[in-house]
PDB file of N, CA, C and O in Angstrom, chain B, residues numbered from 101:
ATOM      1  N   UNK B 101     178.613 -69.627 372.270  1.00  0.00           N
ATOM      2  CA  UNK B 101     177.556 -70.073 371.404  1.00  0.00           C
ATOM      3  C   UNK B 101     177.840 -71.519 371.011  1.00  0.00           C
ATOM      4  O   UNK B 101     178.889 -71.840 370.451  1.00  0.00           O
ATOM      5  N   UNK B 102     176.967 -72.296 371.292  1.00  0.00           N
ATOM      6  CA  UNK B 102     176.874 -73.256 370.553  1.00  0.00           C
ATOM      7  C   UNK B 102     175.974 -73.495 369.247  1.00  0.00           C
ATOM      8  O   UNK B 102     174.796 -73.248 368.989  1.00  0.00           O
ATOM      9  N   UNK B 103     177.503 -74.342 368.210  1.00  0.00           N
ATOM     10  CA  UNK B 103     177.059 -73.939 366.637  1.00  0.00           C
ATOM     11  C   UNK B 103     176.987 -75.903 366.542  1.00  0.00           C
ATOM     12  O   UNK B 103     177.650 -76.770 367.113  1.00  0.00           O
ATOM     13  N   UNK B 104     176.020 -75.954 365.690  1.00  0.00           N
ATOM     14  CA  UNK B 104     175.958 -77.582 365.077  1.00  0.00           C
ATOM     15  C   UNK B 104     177.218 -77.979 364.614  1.00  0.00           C
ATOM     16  O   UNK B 104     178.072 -77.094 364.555  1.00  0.00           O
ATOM     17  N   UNK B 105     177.611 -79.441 364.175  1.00  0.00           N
ATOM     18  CA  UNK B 105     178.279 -80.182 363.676  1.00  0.00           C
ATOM     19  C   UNK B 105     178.380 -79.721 362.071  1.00  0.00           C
ATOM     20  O   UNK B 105     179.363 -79.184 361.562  1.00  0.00           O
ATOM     21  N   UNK B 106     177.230 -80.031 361.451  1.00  0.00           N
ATOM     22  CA  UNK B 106     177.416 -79.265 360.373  1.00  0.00           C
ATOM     23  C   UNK B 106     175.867 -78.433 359.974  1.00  0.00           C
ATOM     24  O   UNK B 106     174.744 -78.784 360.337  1.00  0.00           O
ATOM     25  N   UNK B 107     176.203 -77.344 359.193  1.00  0.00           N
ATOM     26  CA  UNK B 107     175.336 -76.162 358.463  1.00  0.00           C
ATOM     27  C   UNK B 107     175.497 -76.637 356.685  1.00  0.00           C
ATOM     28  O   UNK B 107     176.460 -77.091 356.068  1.00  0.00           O
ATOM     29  N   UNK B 108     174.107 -76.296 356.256  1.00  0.00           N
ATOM     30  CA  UNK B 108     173.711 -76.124 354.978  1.00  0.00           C
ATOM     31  C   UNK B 108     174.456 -74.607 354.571  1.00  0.00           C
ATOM     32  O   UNK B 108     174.678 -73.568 355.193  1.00  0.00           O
ATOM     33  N   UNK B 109     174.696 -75.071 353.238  1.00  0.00           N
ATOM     34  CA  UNK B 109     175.026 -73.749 352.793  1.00  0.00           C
ATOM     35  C   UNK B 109     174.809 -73.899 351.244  1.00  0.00           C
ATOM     36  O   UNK B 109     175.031 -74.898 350.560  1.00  0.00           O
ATOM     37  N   UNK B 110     174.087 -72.087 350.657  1.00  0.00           N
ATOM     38  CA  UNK B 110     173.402 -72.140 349.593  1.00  0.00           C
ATOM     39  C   UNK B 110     174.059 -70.688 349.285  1.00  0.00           C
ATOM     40  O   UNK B 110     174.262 -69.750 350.056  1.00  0.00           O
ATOM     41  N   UNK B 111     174.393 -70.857 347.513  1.00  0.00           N
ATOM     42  CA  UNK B 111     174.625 -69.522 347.221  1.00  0.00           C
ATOM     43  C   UNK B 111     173.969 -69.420 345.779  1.00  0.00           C
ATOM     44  O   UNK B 111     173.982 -70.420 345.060  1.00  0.00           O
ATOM     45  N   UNK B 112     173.524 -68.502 345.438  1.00  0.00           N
ATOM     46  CA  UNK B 112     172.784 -68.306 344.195  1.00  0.00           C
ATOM     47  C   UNK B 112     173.764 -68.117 342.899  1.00  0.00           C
ATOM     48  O   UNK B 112     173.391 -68.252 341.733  1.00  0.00           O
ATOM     49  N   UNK B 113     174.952 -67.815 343.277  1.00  0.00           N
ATOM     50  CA  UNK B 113     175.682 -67.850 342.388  1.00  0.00           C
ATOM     51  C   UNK B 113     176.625 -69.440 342.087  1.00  0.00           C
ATOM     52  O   UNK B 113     177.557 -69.705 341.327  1.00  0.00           O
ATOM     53  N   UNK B 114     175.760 -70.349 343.202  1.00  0.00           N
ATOM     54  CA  UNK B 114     176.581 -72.033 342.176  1.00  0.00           C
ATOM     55  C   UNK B 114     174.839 -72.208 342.034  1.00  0.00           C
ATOM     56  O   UNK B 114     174.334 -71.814 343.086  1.00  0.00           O
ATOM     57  N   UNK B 115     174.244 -72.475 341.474  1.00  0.00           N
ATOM     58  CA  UNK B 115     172.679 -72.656 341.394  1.00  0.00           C
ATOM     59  C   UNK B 115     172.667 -74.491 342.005  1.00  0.00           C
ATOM     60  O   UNK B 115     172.026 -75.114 342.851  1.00  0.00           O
ATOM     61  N   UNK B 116     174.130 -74.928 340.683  1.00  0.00           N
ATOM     62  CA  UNK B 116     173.638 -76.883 341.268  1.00  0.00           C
ATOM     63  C   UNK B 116     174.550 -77.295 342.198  1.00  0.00           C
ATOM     64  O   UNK B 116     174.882 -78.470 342.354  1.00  0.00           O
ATOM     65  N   UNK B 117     174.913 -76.478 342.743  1.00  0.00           N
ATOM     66  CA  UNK B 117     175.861 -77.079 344.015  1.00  0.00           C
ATOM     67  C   UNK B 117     175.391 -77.132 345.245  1.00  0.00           C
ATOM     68  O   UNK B 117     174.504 -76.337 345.556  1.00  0.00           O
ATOM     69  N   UNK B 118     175.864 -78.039 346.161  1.00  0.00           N
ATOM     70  CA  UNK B 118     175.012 -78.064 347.650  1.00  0.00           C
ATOM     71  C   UNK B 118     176.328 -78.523 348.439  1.00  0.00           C
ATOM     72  O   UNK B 118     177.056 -79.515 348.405  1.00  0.00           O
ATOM     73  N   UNK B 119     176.276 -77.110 349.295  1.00  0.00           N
ATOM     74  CA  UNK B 119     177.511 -77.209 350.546  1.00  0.00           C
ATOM     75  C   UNK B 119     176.726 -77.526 351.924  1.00  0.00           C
ATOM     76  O   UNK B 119     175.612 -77.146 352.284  1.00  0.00           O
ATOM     77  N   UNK B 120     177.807 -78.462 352.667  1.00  0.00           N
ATOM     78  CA  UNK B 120     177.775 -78.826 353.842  1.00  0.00           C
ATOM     79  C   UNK B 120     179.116 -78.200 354.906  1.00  0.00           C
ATOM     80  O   UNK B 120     180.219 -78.744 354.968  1.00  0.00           O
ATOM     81  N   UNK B 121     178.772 -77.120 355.585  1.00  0.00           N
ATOM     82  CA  UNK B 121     180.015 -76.762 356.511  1.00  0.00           C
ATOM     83  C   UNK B 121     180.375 -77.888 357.704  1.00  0.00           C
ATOM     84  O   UNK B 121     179.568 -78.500 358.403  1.00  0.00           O
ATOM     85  N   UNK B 122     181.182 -77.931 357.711  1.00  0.00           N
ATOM     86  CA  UNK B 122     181.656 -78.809 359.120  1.00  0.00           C
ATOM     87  C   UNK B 122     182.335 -78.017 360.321  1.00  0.00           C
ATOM     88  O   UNK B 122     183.391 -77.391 360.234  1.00  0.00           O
ATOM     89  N   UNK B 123     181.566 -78.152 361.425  1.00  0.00           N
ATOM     90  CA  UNK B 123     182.353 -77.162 362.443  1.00  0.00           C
ATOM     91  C   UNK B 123     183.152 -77.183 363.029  1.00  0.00           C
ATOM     92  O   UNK B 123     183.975 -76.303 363.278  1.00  0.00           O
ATOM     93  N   UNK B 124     183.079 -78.058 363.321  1.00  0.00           N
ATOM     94  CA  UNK B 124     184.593 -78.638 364.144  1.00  0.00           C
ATOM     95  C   UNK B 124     185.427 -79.331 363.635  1.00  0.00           C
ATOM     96  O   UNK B 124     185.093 -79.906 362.599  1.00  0.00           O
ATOM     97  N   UNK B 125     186.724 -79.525 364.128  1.00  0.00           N
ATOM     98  CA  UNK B 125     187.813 -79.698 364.534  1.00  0.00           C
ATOM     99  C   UNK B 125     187.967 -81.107 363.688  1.00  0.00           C
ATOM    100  O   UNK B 125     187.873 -82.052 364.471  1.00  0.00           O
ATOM    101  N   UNK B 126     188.199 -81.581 362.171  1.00  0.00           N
ATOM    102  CA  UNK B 126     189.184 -80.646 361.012  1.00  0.00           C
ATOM    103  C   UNK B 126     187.538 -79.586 360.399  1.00  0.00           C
ATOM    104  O   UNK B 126     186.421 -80.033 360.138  1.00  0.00           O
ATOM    105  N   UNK B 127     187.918 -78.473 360.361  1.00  0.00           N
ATOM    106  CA  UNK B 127     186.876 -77.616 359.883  1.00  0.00           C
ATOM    107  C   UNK B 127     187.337 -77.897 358.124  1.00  0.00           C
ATOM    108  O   UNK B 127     188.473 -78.112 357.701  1.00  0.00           O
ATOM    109  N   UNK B 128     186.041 -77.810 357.320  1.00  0.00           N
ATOM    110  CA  UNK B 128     186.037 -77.629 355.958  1.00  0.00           C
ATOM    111  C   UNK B 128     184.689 -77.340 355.703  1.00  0.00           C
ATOM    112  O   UNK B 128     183.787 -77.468 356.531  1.00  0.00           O
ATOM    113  N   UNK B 129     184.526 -76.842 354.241  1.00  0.00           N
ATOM    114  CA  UNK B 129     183.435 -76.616 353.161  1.00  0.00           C
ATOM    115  C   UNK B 129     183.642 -77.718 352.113  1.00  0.00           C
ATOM    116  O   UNK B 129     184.452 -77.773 351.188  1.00  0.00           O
ATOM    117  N   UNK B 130     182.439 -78.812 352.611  1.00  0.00           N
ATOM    118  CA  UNK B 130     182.322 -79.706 351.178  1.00  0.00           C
ATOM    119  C   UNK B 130     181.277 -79.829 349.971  1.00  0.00           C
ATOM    120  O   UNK B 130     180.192 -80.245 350.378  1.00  0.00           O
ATOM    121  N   UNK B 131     181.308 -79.617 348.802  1.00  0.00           N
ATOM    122  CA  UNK B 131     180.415 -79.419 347.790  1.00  0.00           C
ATOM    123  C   UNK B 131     179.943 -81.116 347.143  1.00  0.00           C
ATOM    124  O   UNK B 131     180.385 -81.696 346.152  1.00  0.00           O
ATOM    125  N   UNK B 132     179.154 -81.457 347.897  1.00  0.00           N
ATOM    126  CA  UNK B 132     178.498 -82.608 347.815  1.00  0.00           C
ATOM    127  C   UNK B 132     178.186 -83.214 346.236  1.00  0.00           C
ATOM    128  O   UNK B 132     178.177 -84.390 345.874  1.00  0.00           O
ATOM    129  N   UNK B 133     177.935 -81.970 345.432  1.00  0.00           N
ATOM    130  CA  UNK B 133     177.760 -81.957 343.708  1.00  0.00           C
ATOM    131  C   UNK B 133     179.481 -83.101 343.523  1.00  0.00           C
ATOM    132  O   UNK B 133     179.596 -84.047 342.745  1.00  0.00           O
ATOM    133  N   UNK B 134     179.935 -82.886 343.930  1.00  0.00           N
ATOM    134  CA  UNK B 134     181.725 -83.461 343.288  1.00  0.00           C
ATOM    135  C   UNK B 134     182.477 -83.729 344.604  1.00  0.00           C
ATOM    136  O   UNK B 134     183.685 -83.935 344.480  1.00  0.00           O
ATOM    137  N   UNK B 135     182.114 -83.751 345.472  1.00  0.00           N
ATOM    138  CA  UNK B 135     182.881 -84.089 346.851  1.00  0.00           C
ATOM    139  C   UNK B 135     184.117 -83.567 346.792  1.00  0.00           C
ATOM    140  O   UNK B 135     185.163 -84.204 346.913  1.00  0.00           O
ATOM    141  N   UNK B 136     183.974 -82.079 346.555  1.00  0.00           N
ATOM    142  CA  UNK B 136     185.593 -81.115 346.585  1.00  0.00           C
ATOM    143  C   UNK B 136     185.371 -80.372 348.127  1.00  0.00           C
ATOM    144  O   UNK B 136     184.377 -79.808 348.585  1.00  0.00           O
ATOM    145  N   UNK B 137     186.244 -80.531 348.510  1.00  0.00           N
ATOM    146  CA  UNK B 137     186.668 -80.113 349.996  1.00  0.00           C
ATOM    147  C   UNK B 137     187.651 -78.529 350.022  1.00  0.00           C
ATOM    148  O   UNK B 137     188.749 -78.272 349.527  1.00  0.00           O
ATOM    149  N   UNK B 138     186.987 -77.943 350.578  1.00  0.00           N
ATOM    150  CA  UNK B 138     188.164 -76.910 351.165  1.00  0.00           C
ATOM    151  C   UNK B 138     188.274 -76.947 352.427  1.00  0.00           C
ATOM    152  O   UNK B 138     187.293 -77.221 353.119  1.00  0.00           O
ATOM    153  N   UNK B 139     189.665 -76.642 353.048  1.00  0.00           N
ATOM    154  CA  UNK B 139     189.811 -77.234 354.330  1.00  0.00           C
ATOM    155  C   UNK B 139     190.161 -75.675 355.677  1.00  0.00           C
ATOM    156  O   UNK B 139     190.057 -74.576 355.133  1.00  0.00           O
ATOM    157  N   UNK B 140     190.361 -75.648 356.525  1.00  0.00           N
ATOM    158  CA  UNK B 140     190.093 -74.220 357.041  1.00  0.00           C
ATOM    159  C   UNK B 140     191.154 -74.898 358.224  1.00  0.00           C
ATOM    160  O   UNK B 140     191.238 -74.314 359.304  1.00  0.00           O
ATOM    161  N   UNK B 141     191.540 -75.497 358.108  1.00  0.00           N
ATOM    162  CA  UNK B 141     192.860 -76.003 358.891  1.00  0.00           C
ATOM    163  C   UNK B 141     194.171 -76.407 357.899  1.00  0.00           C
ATOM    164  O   UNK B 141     194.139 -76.492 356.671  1.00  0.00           O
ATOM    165  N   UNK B 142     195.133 -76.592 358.633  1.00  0.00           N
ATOM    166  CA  UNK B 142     196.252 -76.646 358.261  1.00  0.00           C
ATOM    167  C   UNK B 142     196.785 -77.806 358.868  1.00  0.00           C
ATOM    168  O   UNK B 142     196.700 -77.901 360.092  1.00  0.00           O
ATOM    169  N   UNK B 143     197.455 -78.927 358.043  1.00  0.00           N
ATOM    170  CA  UNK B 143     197.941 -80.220 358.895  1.00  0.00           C
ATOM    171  C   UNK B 143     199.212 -80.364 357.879  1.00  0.00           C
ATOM    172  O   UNK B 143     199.461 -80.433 356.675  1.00  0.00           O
ATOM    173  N   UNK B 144     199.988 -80.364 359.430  1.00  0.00           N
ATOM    174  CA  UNK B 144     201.597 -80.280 359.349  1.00  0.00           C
ATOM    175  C   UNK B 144     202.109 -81.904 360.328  1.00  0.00           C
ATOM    176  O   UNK B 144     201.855 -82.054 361.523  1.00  0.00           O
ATOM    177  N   UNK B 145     202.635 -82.648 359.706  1.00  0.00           N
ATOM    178  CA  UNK B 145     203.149 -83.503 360.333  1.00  0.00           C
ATOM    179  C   UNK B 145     201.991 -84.635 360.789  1.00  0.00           C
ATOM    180  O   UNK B 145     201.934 -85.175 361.894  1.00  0.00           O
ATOM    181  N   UNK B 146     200.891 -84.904 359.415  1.00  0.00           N
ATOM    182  CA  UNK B 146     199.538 -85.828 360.289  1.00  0.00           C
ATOM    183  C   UNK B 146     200.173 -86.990 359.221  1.00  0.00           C
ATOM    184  O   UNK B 146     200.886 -86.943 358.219  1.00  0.00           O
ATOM    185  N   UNK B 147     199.587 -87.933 359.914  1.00  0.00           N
ATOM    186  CA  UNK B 147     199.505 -89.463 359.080  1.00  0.00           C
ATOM    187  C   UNK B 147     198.548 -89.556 357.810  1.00  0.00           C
ATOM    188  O   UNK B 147     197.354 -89.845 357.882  1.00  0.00           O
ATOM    189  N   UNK B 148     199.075 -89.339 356.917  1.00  0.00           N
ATOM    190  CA  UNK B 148     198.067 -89.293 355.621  1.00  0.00           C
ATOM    191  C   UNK B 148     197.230 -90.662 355.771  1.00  0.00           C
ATOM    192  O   UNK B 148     196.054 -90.438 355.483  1.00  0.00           O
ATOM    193  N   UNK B 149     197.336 -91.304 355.941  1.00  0.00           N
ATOM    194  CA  UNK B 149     196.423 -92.734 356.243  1.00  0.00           C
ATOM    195  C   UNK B 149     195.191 -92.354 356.914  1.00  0.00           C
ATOM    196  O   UNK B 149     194.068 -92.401 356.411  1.00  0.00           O
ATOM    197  N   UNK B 150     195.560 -91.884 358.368  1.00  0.00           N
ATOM    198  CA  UNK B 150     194.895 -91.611 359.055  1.00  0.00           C
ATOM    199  C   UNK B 150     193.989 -90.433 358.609  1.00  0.00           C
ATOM    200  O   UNK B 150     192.833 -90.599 358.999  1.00  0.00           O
ATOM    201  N   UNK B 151     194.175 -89.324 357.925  1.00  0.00           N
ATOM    202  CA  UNK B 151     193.772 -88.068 357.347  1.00  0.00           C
ATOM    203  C   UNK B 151     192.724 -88.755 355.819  1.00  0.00           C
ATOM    204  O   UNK B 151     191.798 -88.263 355.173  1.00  0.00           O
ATOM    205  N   UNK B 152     193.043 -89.327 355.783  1.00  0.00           N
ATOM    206  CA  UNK B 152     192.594 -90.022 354.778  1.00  0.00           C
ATOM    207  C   UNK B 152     191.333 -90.888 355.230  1.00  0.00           C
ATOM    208  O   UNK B 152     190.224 -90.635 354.760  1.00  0.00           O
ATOM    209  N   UNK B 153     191.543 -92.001 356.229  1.00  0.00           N
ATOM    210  CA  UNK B 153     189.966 -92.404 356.788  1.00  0.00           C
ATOM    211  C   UNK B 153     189.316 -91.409 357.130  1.00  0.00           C
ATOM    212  O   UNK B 153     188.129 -91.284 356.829  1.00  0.00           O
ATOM    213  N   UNK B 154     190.041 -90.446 357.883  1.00  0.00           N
ATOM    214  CA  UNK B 154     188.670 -89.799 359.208  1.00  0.00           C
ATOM    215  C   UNK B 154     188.288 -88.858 357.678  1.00  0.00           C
ATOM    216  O   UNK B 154     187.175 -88.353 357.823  1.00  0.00           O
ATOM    217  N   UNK B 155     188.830 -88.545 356.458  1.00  0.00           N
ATOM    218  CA  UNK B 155     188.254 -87.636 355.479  1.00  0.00           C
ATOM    219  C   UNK B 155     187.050 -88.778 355.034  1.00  0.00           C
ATOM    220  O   UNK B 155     186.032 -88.094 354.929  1.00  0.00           O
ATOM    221  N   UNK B 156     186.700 -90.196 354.727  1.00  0.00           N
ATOM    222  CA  UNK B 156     186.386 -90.579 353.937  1.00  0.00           C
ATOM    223  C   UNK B 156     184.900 -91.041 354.745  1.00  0.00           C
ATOM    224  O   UNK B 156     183.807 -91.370 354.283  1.00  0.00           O
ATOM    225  N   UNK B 157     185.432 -90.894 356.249  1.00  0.00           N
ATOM    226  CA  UNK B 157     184.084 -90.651 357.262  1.00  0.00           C
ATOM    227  C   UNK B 157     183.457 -89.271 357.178  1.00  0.00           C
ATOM    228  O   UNK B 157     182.256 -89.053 357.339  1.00  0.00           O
ATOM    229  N   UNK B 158     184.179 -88.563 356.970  1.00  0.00           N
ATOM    230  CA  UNK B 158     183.415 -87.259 357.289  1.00  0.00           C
ATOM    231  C   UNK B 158     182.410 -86.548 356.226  1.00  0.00           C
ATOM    232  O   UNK B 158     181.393 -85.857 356.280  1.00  0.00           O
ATOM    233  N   UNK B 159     183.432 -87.213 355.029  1.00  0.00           N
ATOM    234  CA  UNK B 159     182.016 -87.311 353.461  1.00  0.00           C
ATOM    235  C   UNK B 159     181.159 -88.132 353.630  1.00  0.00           C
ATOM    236  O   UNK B 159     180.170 -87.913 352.930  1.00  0.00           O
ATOM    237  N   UNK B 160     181.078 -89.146 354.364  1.00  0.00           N
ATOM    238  CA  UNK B 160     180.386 -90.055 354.627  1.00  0.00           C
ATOM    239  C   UNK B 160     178.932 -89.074 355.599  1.00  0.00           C
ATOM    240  O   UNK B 160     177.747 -88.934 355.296  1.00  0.00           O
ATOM    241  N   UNK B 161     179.747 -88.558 356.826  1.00  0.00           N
ATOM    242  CA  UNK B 161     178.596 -87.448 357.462  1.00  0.00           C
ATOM    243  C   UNK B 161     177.887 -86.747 357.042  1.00  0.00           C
ATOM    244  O   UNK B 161     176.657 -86.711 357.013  1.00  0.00           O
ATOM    245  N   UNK B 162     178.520 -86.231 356.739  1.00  0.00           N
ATOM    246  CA  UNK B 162     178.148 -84.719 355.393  1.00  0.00           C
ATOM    247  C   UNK B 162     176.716 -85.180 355.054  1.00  0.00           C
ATOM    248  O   UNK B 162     175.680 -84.824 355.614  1.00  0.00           O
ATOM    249  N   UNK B 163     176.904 -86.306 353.713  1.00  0.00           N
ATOM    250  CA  UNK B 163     175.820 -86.264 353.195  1.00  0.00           C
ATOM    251  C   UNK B 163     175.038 -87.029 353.730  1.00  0.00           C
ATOM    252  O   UNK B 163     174.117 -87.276 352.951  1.00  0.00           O
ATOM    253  N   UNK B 164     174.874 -87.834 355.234  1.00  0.00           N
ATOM    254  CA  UNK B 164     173.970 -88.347 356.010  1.00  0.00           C
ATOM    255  C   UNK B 164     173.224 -87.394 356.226  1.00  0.00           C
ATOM    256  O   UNK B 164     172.083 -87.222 355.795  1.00  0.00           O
ATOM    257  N   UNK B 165     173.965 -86.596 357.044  1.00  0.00           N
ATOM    258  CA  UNK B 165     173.706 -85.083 357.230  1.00  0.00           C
ATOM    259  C   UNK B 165     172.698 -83.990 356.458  1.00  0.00           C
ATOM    260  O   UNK B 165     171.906 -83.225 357.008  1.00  0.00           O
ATOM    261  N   UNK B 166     172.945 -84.130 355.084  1.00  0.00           N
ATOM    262  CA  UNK B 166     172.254 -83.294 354.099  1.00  0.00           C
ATOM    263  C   UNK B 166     171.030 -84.128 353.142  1.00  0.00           C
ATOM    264  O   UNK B 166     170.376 -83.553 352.272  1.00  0.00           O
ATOM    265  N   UNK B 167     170.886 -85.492 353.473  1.00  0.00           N
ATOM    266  CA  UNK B 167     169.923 -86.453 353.607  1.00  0.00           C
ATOM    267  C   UNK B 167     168.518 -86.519 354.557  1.00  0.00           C
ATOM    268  O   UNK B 167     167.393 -86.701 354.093  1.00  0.00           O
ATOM    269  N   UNK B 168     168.800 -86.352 355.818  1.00  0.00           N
ATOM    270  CA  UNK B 168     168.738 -85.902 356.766  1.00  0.00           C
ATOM    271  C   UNK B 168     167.489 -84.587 356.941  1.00  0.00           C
ATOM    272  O   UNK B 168     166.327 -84.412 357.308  1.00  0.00           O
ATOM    273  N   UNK B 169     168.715 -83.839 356.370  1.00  0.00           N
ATOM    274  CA  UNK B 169     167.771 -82.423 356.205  1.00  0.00           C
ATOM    275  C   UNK B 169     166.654 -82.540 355.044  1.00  0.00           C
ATOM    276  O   UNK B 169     165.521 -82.059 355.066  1.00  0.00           O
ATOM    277  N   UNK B 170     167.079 -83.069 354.338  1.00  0.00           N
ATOM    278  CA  UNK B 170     166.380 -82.802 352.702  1.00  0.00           C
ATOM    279  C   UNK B 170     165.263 -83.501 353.092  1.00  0.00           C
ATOM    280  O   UNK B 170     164.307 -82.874 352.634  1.00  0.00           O
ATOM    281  N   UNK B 171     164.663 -84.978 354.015  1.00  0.00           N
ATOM    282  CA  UNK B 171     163.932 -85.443 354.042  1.00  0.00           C
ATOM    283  C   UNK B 171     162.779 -84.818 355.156  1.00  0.00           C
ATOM    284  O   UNK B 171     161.561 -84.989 355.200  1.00  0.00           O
ATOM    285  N   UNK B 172     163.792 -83.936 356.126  1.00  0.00           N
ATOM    286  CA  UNK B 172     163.244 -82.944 356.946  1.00  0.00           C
ATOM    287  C   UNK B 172     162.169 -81.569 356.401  1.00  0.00           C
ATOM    288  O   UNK B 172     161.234 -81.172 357.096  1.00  0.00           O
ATOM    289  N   UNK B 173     162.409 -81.168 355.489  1.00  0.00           N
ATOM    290  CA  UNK B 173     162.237 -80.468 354.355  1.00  0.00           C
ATOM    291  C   UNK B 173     160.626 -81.111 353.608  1.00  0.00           C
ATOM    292  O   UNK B 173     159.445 -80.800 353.452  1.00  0.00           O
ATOM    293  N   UNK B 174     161.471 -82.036 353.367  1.00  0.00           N
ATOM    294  CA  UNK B 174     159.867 -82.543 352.175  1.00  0.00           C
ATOM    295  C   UNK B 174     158.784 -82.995 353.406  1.00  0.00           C
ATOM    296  O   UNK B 174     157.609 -83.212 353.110  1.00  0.00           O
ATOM    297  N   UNK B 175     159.202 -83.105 354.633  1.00  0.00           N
ATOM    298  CA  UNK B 175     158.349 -83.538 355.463  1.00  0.00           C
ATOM    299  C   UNK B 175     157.139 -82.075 356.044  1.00  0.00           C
ATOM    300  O   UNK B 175     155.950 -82.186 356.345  1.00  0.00           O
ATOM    301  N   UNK B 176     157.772 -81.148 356.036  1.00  0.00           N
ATOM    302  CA  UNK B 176     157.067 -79.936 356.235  1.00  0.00           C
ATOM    303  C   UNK B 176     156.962 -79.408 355.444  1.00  0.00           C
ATOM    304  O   UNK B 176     156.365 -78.333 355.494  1.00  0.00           O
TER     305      UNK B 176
END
């Protein structure tokens, strides 16, 4: 199966929060409300520098991403 880059995700129990899954490869759940990350990988021995840009791109995606959709949305 092929799954997107990233998925919306909604739960009725955060009412003001808005998650963006990321699928691949570093996988996480980011809550766009506060840009808190949970991460679904494990990094042993990475360059925090480096872990650190490609994180500050990937919040950067996210909410292109959930921009994106939202304008997709008001359009239909």
């Amino acid at each position: 199966m092929d799954l997107p880059k990233f998925l919306l995700g909604d739960n009725t129990d955060f009412t003001e929060d808005i998650f963006v899954i990321h699928t691949e490869f570093p996988r996480f759940i980011i809550n766009l409300k506060d840009d808190e990350m949970e991460w679904f990988e494990e990094f042993n021995n990475v360059d925090e520098e480096e872990l650190s840009d490609q994180v500050a791109t990937l919040i950067e995606l996210a909410s292109k991403f959930y921009d994106r959709e939202m304008a997709r949305y008001e359009k239909n």
